[in-house]
C-alpha positions as CSV (number, residue, x, y, z in Angstrom):
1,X,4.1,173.6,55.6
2,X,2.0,176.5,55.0
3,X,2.4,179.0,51.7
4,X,2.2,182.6,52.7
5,X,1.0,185.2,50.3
6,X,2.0,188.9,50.5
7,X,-1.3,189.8,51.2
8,X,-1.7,187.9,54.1
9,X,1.8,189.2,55.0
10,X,0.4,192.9,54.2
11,X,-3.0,191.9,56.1
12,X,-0.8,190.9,59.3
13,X,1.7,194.1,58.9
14,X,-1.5,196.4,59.2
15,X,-3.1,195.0,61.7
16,X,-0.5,194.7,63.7
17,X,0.4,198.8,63.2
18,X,-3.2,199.6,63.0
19,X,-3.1,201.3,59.5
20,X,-5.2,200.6,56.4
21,X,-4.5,197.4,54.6
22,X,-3.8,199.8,51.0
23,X,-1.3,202.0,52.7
24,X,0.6,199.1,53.8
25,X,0.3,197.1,50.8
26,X,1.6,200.0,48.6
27,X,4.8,199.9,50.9
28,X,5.2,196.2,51.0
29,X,5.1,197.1,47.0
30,X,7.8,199.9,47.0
31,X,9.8,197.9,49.2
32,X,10.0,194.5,46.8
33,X,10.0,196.6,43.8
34,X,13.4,198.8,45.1
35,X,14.8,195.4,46.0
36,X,14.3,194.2,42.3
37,X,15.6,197.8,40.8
38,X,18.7,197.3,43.1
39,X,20.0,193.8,42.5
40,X,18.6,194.5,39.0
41,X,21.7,197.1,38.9
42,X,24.0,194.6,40.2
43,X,23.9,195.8,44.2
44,X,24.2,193.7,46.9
45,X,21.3,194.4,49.7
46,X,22.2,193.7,53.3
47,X,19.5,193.7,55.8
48,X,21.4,192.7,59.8
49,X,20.5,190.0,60.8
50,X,18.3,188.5,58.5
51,X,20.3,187.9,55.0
52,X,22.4,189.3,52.3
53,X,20.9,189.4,48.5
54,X,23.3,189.8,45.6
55,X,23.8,188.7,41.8
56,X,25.5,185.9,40.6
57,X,26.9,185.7,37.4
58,X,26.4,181.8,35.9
59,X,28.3,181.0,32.6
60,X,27.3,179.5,30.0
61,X,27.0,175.7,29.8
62,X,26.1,172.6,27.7
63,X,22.8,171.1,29.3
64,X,21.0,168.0,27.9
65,X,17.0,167.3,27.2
66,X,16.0,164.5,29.5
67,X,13.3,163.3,26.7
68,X,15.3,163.7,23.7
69,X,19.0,163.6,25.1
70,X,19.5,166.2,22.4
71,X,22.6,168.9,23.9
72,X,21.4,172.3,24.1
73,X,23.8,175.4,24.6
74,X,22.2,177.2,27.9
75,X,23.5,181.4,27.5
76,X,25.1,183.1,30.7
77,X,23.1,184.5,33.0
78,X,22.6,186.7,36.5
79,X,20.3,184.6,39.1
80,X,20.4,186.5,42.5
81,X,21.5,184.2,45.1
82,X,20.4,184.9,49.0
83,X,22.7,184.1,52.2
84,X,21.1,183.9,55.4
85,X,21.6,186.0,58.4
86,X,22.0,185.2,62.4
87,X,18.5,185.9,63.3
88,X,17.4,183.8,60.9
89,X,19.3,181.1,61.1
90,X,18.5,180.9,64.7
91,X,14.7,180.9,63.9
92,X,14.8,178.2,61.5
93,X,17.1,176.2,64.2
94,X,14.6,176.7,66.9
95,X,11.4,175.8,64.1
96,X,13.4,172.6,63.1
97,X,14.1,171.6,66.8
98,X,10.3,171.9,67.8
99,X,9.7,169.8,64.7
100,X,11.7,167.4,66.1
101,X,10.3,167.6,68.9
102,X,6.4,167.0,68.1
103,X,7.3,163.7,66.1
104,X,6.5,160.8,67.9
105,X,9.4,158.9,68.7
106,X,9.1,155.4,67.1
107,X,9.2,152.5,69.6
108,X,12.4,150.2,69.8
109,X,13.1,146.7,69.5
């Protein structure tokens, strides 16, 4: 498995639409940053077909140091939680299917 960057993301983008790397990296930029403003404010984001962003509201809760076993009292908080859509979850079908089939198949006995 390969880690992506956003700049090779925004290198791909602009050569692929022929514009200047800066002009699409300050989109890529606006684009995240309205993402963060929205779910910041509590809206949900719902792009067809490839997912659904929205906040989650997590209580509060008793947790417990591995090292020390000492209980600590962990506040509330908002995490933003991400479903998938149906393009999506097609492409990661197909990805995990080729997977499957590179692998060698072990022999039997």
């Amino acid at each position: 498995m390969h880690t992506v960057t956003k700049k090779e993301l925004v290198d791909r983008i602009a050569d692929q639409g022929g514009q200047k790397r800066v002009v699409v990296k300050k989109i890529v930029q606006s684009f995240l940053d309205e993402i963060i403003e929205e779910l910041g404010h509590g809206n949900r984001l719902e792009f067809r077909d490839f997912g659904v962003f929205e906040t989650k509201e997590r209580g509060a809760r008793i947790a417990q140091n591995p090292k020390t076993l000492q209980r600590v009292q962990v506040p509330p908080k908002r995490t933003v939680k991400f479903k998938v859509g149906r393009l999506m979850k097609q492409k990661l079908q197909e990805g995990m299917e080729a997977e499957k089939a590179q692998q060698p198949v072990p022999p039997q006995m």
